[in-house]
C-alpha positions in Angstrom: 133.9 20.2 74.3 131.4 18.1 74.0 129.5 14.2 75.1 129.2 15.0 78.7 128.3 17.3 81.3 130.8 20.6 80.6 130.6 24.5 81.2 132.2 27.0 79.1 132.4 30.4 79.8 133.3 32.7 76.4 134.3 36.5 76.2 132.5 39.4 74.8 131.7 38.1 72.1 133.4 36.8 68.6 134.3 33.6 70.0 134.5 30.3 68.3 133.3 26.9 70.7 133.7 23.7 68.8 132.0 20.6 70.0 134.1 17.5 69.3 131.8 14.5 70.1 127.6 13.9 70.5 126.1 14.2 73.8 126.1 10.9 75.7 122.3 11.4 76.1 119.6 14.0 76.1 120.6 15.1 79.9 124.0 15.4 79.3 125.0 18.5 77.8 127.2 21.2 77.4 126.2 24.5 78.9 127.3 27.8 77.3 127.0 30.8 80.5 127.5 33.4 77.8 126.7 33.6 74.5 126.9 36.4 72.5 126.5 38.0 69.0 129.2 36.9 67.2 129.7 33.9 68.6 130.0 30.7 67.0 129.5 27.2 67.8 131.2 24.9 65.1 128.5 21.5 65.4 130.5 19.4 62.6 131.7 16.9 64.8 128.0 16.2 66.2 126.9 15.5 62.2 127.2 12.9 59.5 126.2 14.8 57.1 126.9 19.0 57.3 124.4 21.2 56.7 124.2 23.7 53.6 121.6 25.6 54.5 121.9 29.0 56.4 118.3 28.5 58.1 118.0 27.5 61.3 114.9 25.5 62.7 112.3 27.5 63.9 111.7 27.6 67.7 109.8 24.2 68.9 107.1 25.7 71.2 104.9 23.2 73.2 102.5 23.6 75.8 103.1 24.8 79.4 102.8 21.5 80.6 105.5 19.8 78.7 108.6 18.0 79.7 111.9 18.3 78.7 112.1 14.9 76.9 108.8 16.1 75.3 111.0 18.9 73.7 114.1 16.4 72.8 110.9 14.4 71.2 109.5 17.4 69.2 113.0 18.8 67.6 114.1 15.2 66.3 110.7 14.5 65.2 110.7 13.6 61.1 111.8 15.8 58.7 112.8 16.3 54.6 116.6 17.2 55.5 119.1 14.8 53.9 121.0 16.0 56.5 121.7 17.1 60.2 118.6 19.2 61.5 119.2 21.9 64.0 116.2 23.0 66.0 116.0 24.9 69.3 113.8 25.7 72.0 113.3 27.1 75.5 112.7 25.3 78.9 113.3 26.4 82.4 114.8 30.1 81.5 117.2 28.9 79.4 117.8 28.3 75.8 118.6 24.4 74.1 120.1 23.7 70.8 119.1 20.4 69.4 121.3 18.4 67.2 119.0 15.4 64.8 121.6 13.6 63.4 119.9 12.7 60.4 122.0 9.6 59.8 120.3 7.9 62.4 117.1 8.2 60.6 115.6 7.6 63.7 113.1 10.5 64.4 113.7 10.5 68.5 116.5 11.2 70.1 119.3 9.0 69.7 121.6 8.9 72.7 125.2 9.1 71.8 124.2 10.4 68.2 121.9 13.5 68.5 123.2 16.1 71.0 122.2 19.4 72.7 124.0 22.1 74.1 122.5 24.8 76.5 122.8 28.1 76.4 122.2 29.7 80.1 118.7 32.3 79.7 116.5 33.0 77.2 118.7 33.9 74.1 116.4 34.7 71.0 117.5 32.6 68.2 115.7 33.5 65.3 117.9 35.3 62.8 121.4 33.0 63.6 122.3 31.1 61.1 124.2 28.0 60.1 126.4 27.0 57.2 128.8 24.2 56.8 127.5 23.2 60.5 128.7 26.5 62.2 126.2 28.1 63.8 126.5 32.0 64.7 124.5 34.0 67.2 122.9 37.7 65.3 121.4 39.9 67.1 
């Protein structure tokens, strides 16, 4: 999946989605209806550089009256990582995953080169992990 508008639906859990191209732009995304421990999303595809870090950015939280291209701004926003940075956040009862494609070296988000992928409702984040750009839900 992956660079335009798609819906997946997984199983119980313990299931592997691989995206296999960037989003086209920050509103076109693929939306996950189920995610659940277990699950992983492999986000090599969407990077220049893979990650080899097992942390996660830290939720992006911004005020109620934000927008969501104010969100896209604040997870692409300059950091010290070499390589891709994946942050996340929640807008709207739902949950995003934000893809910086550090080779862009941009600090916004770069159409065609960052991505995002929804997951449907408010799915808590915090202790998943990534390595080698596969990201996997924990409880």
């Amino acid at each position: 999946m992956g660079g335009g508008l798609n819906t997946v639906t997984l199983g119980a859990g313990n299931d592997a989605l691989v995206l296999s191209a960037p989003s086209a732009n920050g509103n076109s995304y693929t939306t996950v209806t189920d995610i659940a421990v277990g699950d992983t999303i492999n986000l090599a595809a969407l990077t220049a550089t893979a990650r080899a870090d097992a942390a996660l950015g830290a939720k992006v939280i911004l005020a109620d009256t934000a927008a969501f291209a104010d969100y896209l701004a604040a997870t692409t926003a300059a950091d010290a990582f070499a390589a891709a940075l994946v942050n996340w956040f929640q807008y709207g009862g739902n949950t995003y995953i934000v893809v910086d494609d550090e080779a862009a070296a941009s600090n916004v988000f770069d159409n065609g080169v960052d991505s995002v992928i929804k997951l449907t409702g408010l799915v808590d984040l915090t202790r998943s992990t990534t390595a080698t750009d596969v990201l996997t839900i924990v409880a």
